[in-house]
N, C-alpha and C positions, 0 to 999 in steps of 0.2 A: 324527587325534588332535590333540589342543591343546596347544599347549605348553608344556611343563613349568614349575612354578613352586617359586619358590624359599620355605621356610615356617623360619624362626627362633626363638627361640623362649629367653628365658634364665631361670633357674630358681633357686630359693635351697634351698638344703638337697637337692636330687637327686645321687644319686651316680652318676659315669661310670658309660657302659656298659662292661664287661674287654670286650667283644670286637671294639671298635672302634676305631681311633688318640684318643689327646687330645694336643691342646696346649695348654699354657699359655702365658698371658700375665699382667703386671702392671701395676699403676697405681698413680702416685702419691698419687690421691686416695683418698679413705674411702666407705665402702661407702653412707655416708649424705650425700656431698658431692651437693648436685644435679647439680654435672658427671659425676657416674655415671652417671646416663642415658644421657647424650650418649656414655661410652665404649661404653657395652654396645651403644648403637642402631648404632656405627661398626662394630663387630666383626657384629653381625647383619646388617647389608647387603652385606659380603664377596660376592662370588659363589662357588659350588661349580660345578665339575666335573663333570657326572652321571655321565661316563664312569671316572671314578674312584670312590672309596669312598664310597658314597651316602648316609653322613652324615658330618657333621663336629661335634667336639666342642672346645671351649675351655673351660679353667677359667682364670675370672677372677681373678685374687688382687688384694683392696686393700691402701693397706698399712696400713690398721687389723687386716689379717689376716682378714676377711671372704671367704668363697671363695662362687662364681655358677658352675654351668655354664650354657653358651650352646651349644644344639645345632642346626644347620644341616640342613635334610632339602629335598631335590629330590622330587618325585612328578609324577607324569602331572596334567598340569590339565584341568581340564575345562570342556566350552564356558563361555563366558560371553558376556553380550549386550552388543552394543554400549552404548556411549555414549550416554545416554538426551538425544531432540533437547533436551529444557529446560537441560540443563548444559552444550552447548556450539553455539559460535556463528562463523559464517561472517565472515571478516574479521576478527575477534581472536583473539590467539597463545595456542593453548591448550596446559597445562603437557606438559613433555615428561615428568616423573617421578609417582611417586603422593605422594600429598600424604593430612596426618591433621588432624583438629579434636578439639579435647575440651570435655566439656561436665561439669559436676561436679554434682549433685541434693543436695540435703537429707539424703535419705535413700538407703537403698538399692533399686538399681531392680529390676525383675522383667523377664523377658525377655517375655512374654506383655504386660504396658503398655505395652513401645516398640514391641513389635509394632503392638498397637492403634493408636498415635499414628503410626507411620509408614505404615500403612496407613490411617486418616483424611487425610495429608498427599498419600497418592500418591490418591488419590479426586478430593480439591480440586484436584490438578494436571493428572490426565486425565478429570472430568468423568463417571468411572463410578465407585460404589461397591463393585461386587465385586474387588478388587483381589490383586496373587498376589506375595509375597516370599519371598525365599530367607532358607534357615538352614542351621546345620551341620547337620542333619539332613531336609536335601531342602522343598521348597518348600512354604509355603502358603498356603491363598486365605483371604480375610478380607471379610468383609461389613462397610463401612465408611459406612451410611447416616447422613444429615444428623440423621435426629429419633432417632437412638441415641446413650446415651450412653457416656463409654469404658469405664465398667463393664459394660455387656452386649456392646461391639465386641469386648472381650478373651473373652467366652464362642462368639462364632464363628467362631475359631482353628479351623481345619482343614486337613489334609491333602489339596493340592492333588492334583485331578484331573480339570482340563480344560486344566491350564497346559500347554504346546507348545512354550514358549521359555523360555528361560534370563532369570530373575527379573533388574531392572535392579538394588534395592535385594537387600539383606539386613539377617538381623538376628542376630546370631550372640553367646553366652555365653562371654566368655574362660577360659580356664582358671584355676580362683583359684590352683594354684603358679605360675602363671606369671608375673613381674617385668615382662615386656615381649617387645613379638613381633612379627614383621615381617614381610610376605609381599611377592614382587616382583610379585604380583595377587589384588588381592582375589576373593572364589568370586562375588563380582557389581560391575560398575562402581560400584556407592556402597554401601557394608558398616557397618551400626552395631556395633560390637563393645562389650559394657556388661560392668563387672568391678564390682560392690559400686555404687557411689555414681558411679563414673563412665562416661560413655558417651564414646564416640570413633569419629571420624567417619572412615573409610579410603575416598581414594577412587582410584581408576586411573585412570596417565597419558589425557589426554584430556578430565577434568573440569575444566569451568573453575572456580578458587578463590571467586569470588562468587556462583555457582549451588550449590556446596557449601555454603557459608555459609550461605544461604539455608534449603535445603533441613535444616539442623542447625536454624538458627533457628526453622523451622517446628515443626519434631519437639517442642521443648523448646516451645514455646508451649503445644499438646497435652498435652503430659507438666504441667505447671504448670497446667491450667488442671485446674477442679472436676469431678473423674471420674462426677458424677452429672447432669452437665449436658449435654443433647442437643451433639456434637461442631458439628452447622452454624452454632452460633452463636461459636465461636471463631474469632478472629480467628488468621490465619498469617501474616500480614504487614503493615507498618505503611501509615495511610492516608498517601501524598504532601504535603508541605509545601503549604501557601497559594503561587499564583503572588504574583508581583510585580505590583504598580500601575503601571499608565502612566500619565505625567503631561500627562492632557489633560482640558483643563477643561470644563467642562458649558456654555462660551460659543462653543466651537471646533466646528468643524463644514468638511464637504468644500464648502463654500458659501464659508466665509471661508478656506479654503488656499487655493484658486482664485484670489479676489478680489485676496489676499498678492500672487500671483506677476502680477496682472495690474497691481495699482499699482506694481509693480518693474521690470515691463519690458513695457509696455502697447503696443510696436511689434514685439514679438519673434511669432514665428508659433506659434501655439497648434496648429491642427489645420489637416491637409493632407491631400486627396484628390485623386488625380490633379495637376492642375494649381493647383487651386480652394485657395486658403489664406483661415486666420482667423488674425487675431490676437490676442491675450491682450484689449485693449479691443474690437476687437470681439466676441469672445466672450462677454464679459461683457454687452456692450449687448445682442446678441441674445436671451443668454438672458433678460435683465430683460425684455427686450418678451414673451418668454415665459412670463413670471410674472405680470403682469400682463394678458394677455388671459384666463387662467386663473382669476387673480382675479376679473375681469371677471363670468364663467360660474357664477361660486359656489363656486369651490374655494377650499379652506380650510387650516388647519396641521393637520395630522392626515390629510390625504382621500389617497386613493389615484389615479391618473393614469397611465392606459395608452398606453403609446407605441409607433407602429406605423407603424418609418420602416427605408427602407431603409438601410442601412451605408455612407454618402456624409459629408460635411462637416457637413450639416445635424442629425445626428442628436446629436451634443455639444453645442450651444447648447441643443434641445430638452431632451433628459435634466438638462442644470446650470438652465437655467429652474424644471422641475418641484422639483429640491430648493429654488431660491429662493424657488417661492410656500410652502415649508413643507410639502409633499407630497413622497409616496416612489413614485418610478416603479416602475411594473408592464411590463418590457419584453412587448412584444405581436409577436414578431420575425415579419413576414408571411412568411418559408417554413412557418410552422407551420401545418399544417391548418387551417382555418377553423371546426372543432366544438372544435379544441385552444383556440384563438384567444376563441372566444364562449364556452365555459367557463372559460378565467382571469379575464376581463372582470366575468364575474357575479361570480364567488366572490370577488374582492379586491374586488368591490364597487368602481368606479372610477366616481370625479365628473366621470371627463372623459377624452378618449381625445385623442392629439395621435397625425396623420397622415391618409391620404387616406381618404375617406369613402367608406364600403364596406368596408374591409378587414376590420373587425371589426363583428362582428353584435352591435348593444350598444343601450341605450337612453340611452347618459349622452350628452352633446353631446361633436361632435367636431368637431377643431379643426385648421385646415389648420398645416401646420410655419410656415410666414409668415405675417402678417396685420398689418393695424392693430391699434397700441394705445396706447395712453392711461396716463398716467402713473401710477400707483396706490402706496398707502402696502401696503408686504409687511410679511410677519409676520419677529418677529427667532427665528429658531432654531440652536439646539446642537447640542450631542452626545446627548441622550437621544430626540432626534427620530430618526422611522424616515426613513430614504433610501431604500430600495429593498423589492420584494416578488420574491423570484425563485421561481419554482416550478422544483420538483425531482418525479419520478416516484414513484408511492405503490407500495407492493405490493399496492393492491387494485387499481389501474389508475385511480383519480383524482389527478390530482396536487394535491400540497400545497404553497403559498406561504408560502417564509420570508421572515418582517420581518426587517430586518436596519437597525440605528443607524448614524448617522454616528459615533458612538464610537468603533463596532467597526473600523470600516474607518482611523479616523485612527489606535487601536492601532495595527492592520495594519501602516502606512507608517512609525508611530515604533519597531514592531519590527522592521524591518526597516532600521534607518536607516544600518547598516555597508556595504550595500551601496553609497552611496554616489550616492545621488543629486540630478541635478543638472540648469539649464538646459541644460546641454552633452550631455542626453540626448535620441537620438530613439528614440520607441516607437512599436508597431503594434499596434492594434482588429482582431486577427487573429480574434479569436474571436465569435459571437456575444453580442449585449448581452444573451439571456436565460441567458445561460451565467455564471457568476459569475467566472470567471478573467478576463472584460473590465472586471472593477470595478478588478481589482487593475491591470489596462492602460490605464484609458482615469485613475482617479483617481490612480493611481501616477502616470502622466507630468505631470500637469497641475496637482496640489500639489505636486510640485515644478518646476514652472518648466520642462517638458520640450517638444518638440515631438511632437504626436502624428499619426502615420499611419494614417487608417481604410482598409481593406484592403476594396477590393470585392469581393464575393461571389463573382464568376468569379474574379478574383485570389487569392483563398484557395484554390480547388477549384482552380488548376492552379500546382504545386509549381516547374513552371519561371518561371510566371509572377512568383509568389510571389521568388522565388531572387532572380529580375531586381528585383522594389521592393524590395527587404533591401540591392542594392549600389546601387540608383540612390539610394535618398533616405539611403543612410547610416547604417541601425538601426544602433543599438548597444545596445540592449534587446530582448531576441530571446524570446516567451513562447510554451511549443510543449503542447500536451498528445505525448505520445509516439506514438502515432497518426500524428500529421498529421506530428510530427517525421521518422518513418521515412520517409515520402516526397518530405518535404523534403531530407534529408541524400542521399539516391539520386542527385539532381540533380548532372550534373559538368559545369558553364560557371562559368565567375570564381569570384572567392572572396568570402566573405561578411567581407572582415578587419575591417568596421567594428563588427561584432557584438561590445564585452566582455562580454555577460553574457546567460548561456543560462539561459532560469529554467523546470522541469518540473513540469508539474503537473495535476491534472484523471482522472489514471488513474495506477496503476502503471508505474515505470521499470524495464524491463528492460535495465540498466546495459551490457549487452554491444553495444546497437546504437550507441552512444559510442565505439567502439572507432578507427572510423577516424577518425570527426569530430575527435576528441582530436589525432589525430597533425597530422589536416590544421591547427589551431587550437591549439594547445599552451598558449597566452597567454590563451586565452577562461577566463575564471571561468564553470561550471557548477553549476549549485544544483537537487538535486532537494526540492521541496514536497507537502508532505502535507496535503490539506486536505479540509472539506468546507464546503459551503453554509451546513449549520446552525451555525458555526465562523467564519464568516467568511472564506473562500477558502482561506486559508493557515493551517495550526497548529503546524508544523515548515520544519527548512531541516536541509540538508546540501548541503556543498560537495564534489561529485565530480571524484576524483581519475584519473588511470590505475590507479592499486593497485587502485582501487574497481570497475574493469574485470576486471582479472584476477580478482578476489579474488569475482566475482558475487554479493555480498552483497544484503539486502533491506531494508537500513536507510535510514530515510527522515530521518532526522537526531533532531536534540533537538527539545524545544519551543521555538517562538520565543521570548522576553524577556516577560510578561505571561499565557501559556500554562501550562497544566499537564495531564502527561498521566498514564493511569494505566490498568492493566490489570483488567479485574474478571472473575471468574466468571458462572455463569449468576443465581447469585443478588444479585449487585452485591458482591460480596468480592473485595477487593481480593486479588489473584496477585505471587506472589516474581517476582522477575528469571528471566526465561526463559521460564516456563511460556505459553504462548499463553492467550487471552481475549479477551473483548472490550473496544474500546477505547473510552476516559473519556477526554471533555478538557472541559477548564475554565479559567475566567479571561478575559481580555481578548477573546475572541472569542465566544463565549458569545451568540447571538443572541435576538428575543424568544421567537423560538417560531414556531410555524405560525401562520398567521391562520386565525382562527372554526373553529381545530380546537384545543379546550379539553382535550380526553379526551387525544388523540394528544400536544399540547405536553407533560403532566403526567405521559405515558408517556415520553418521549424526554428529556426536559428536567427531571431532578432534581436535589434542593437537597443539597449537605452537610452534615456537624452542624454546620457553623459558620454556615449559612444563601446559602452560594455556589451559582452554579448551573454544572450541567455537564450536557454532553452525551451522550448513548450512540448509540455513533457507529452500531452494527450492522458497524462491521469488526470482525474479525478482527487481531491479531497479539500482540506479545510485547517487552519490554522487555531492552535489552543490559546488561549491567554497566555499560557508559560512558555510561549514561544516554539511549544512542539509542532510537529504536522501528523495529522488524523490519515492516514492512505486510506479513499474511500472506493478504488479499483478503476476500471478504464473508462473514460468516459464513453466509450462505445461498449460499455458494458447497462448503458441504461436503455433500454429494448422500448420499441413500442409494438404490441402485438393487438391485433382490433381493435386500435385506436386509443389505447391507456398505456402509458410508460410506463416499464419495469423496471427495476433498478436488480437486476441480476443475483446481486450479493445479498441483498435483502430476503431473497427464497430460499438462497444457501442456506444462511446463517440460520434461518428456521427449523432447517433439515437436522443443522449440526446440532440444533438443542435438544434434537430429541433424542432419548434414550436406545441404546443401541444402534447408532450411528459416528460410526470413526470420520468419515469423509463423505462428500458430498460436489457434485456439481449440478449444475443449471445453464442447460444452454436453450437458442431456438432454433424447433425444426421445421420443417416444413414439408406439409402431402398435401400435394391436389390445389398449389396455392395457398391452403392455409398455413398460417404460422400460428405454433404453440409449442409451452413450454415443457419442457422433457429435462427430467430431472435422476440425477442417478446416485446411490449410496453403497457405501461399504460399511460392512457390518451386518450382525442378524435382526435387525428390527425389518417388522415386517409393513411393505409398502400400502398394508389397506390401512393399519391400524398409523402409519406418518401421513398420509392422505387425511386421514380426519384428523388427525393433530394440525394439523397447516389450515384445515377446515374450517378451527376454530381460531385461530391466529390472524390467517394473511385476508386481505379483499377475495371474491369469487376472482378476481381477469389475475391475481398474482397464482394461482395453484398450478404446480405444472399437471396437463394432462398426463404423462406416462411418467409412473418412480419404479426405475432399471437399477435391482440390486447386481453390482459387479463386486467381484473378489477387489479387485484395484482398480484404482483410478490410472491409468496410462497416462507415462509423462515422456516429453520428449530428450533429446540425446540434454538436453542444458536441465532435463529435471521438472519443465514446467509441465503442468496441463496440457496434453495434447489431445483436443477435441473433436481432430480428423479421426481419433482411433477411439473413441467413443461406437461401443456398440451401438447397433440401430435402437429405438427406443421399444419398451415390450410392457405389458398393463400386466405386470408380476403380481401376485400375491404374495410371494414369501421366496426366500434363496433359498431352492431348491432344486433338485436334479431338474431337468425339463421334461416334460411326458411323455413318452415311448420308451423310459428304459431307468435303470437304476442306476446309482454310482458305480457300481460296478464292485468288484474285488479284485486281489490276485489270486485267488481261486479261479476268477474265469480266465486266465491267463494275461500276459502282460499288453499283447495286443487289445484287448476285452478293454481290460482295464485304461490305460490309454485314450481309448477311443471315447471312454462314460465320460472319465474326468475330464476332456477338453470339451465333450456338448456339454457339460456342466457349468464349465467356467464359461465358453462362447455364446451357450443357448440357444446352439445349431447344430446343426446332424457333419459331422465327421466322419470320412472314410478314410483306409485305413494309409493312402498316399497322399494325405492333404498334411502339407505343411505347416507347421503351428505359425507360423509370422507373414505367410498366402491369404490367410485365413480368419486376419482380425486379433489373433496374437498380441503379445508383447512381452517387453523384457518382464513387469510384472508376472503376467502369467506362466512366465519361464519359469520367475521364483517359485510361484506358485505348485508346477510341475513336480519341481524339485523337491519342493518341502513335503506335500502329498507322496511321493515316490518312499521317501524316507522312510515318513509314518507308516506306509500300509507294508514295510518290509523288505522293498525293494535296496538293500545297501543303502551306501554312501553316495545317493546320486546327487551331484552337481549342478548350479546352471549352464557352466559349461557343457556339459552332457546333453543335456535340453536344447543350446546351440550348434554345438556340432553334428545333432541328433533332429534337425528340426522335422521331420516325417515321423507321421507316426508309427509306422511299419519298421524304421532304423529305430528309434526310441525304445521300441517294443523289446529288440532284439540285444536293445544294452542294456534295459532291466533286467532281461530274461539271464543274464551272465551275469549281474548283480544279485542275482537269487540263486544261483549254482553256487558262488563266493562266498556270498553269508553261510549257504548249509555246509560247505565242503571243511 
């Protein structure tokens, strides 16, 4: 049974009950003094007793002589439903008491219209029209469609009969004897109680006061607005202020920051690979000779210019050349499949391709990274010039190139500018140049005067490697997507103390893998970023704390300085605080669009009434009262599988809390027509014993059918989740070898060996010519390779070895001299 609640209740003209006790009390004030509220509300919130006399009676005397009884009554309460997710929020202090709002009309309201209006308000916040609210006389459901208006929503008042749960709202008729009344819990977490003219808002401990507000202000917009007007065109919440201007002029450009930091300290070291340094004037000479061989070829201001260079020193002069000749590089990153590679090529239409010839199958001229050239008069370019074309993946399966301005990206750096940087930074080209997080790496460090470190490609794919350039050259600018972060923070040799600033971003942070980093680094500034491509890398910051660890919050901070964000529905209506939607940003990042996708820019890329443009982002989330934003993952991350919506992240996050689980994903599969969900972890918890953990947690339609323990989660060249290379899904017991054969030793020789630990890690049979990356592979399992090789004796093997070695039979054969080396 539920616990009892306490219901009060003061009354003008009722005479005591004879057969109950009364007390009186008196008051100085008049029965008309507004402080009379406040005595009567004092004496109503008394607590009773239940185990004593199960009412309690007060007669109030004022001393104008006016007499109030106030009668106390205890009764059995009855369930009520949580705290609905819109009104309250992870990380802020939600009220410990219940709390009331008032609303006052015109006229007198009817209980049946604020039915109607609260039931349009709770449609717009969960996205279904059949909607189910409580009253004092039991529940009911409401047909609350967009092209109806409140005059016929108030005729499809009915008596609920599919309802199962206890109603979040209510709408309840106060008593007209009654002065004022007061319950220690409302019959539903957020209760409209309406008396003549007024409505008032009661809502239980646990609602946050700005979500309640919200939710009032919504109702009365409804209520006020033309009862004969289709309800979907009322608006419930107001549209977001205009962002703020940055002040960067239409002369400035990532061409003249560059130039800035190179006439100011033209010997200072620009970019650093391995050994191999540039300096700020060389830098800039190269790339001029880069601009001008390009010129040379017929490239123009405006042309596009495909770059297809390894991630070595040379590739920064090439990329600042291209925006010198007034072109916007198309990065062409050679790990990319070669049909990936000859499709970008065409479609950005490219005047010219810089790198080794062959890589990309193209008909434009291509141009070696060095060459002669000859002095040539360049074009003068701005901020409204495009920089870059980056392609991001389609959901048809072609990818689409976003233009993106030097503008946007000089915003970027001026919003960003508390962070505080300076020549006294070094950064690292950790990420792929076709990945947009390297713009904010490679143009962050180098408009402001930083030294930049390009990260060779085996050096990114092995985390100890990585660990070791972070202390040898000294980062103090550290840019991780969270992915590659988890593998990096694993690592335990030296400390990284040169690192101030840990900046997240590229995928969701799962704030709890910070937990030890924090302790170890206490001094590090950590900032998780939310951003996207079509945005400009970045459109938010927040700076995480430890509270921010405990407190496993999903806020991804405010808008940067020139940004604006904003939640909408499906029909682009802007959503109260709380309510999840999808996410609107706008202003200073705001990019051109897709290239020669006219239909798709006009679909993704809409103007405001005021003629601004913003994005739809296709995420998912929901706005805090403190102005944050909750990232609550893709909107196409909410599945429907036999007919019940999943929400993706919701199965993760289950996985993650259970013990012995580092990572986690959740996708869906499908055999034979059916869809179900297939779930995979890293770490040694074993999958019967997370099956009945989830058992007792999630609905039976949310468990996934198959939990696939994998060593890693496979991520693709930019560090995200890659779910194409998700092994097939397998009804594991535990991570262990697979049946037909042991881990092996080097005892049984290197081939032996080899062979165990790839059916190990694959949880398929290996022979001894199958290619590790033919085969389901990945750069993870490389690591993996490599780190196992170490341990069981084999040398100092590498990932590179692992790569250059990808057969297992060549593998074999560079252990096997790795173990002559060690004994000799």
């Amino acid at each position: 049974m539920a616990d009892s609640v306490l219901h009060a209740a003061a009354y003008a003209g009722r005479a005591p009950d004879p057969h109950r006790p009364l007390f009186t009390e008196t008051t100085v004030v008049a029965a008309d003094d507004p402080r009379a509220a406040a005595v009567r509300r004092r004496i109503l919130r008394r607590p009773i007793d239940p185990s004593r006399a199960g009412d309690r009676q007060v007669l109030l005397r004022y001393v104008d002589g006016t007499e109030h009884l106030l009668v106390s009554t205890v009764r059995a309460g009855e369930a009520v439903a949580p705290v609905p997710p819109w009104a309250t929020f992870a990380g802020l202090p939600d009220p410990a008491e219940p709390s009331e709002l008032v609303w006052r009309a015109e006229a007198a309201l009817d209980q049946a219209d604020v039915i109607a209006a609260a039931a349009v308000v709770l449609a717009r916040y969960t996205g279904t029209s059949l909607v189910a609210l409580g009253t004092e006389n039991g529940a009911v459901e409401v047909d609350a469609a967009d092209d109806a208006p409140r005059v016929r929503i108030r005729t499809s008042i009915r008596p609920a009969t599919t309802v199962a749960a206890p109603a979040e709202v209510a709408v309840v008729c106060a008593d007209p004897e009654v002065l004022d009344e007061w319950r220690s819990r409302p019959i539903a977490p957020i209760e409209l109680s309406l008396r003549d003219r007024q409505l008032t808002l009661h809502t239980q401990a646990g609602v946050h006061p700005r979500a309640a507000r919200a939710f009032l202000d919504a109702v009365t917009a409804v209520l006020t607005a033309d009862e004969a007007r289709p309800v979907g065109g009322v608006e419930i919440a107001a549209e977001p202020p205009a962002p703020t201007r940055l002040a960067v002029g239409d002369d400035e450009s990532i061409v003249s920051a560059v130039l800035a930091r190179s006439r100011e300290r033209p010997d200072a070291v620009a970019v650093r690979c391995g050994s191999r340094t540039i300096s700020y004037q060389r830098l800039s000479d190269e790339a001029y000779a880069v601009a001008t061989r390009l010129a040379a070829v017929g490239v123009r201001r405006g042309d596009r210019v495909g770059v297809t260079v390894e991630p070595d020193e040379s590739l920064i002069p090439v990329l600042l050349g291209v925006l010198m000749a007034g072109a916007a590089y198309v990065p062409l990153d050679p790990a990319y499949p070669r049909m990936r590679l000859a499709f970008m090529a065409e479609d950005a239409g490219v005047a010219a391709v810089i790198g080794p010839d062959g890589t990309v199958d193209t008909t434009a001229p291509v141009l070696p990274v060095r060459g002669p050239a000859e002095p040539a008069e360049l074009p003068s370019i701005g901020a409204p010039d495009a920089a870059y074309v980056i392609y991001t993946s389609g959901s048809t399966g072609r990818p689409k190139g976003v233009l993106v301005a030097h503008r946007t990206v000089l915003n970027l750096l001026a919003a960003t500018a508390d962070f505080g940087f300076s020549e006294a930074d070094v950064w690292t080209v950790f990420h792929s140049y076709a990945f947009d997080f390297s713009v904010w790496e490679i143009w962050g460090c180098l408009a402001t005067g930083g030294r930049l470190v390009v990260v060779p490609r085996e050096t990114a794919r092995d985390p100890y490697a990585f660990h070791r350039l972070l202390i040898d050259e000294g980062v103090t600018v550290l840019n991780q997507t969270p992915s590659a972060f988890a593998q990096l923070s694993a690592v335990d040799g030296g400390e990284c103390d040169s690192v101030r600033l840990l900046v997240f971003g590229g995928e969701p942070l799962d704030v709890s893998v910070l937990r030890s980093w924090l302790d170890r680094y206490p001094r590090q500034r950590v900032e998780n970023m939310y951003g996207i491509t079509e945005t400009t890398v970045h459109c938010t910051r927040r700076t995480i704390l430890p509270v921010d660890v405990a407190l496993a919050g999903r806020s991804v901070g405010q808008a940067l300085p020139g940004w604006s964000l904003c939640v909408r529905d499906a029909a682009g209506r802007v959503l109260p605080v709380g309510v999840p939607g999808e996410i609107y940003v706008e202003g200073a990042g705001v990019t051109h669009g897709y290239l020669g996708r006219p239909g798709l820019t006009a679909q993704r890329f809409t103007a405001t009434a005021g003629g601004r443009r913003r994005y739809r982002s296709g995420d998912r989330g929901r706005l805090r009262p403190d102005g944050e934003l909750e990232h609550l993952g893709r909107l196409d991350g909410q599945v429907k599988v036999r007919g019940h919506r999943i929400e993706l992240g919701e199965v993760r996050a289950a996985l993650l809390d259970q013990l012995g689980v580092a990572a986690a994903a959740v996708v869906v599969r499908r055999h034979d027509d059916d869809a179900f969900l297939a779930a995979y972890v890293v770490g040694p918890a074993d999958p019967a014993r997370l099956g009945q953990a989830l058992a007792n947690r999630l609905p039976v339609h949310y468990l996934p059918r198959t939990i696939t323990p994998i060593d890693q989660l496979p991520t693709t060249v930019n560090g995200k989740l890659d779910v194409a290379r998700l092994p097939g899904p397998t009804v594991a017991t535990s991570a262990t070898a697979p049946p037909g054969g042991d881990a092996g030793t080097p005892a049984d020789g290197p081939l032996a060996w080899v062979l165990a630990l790839w059916e190990r890690l694959l949880r398929r049979p290996v022979g001894p010519d199958d290619n590790l990356f033919l085969i389901g592979g990945t750069s993870l399992l490389a690591l993996k390779t490599a780190l196992e090789a170490r341990g069981a004796g084999f040398g100092e093997v590498t990932v590179k070895d692992v790569y250059r070695h990808p057969v297992a039979r060549a593998l074999a054969a560079t252990l096997a001299t790795g173990v002559q080396d060690a004994s000799a």
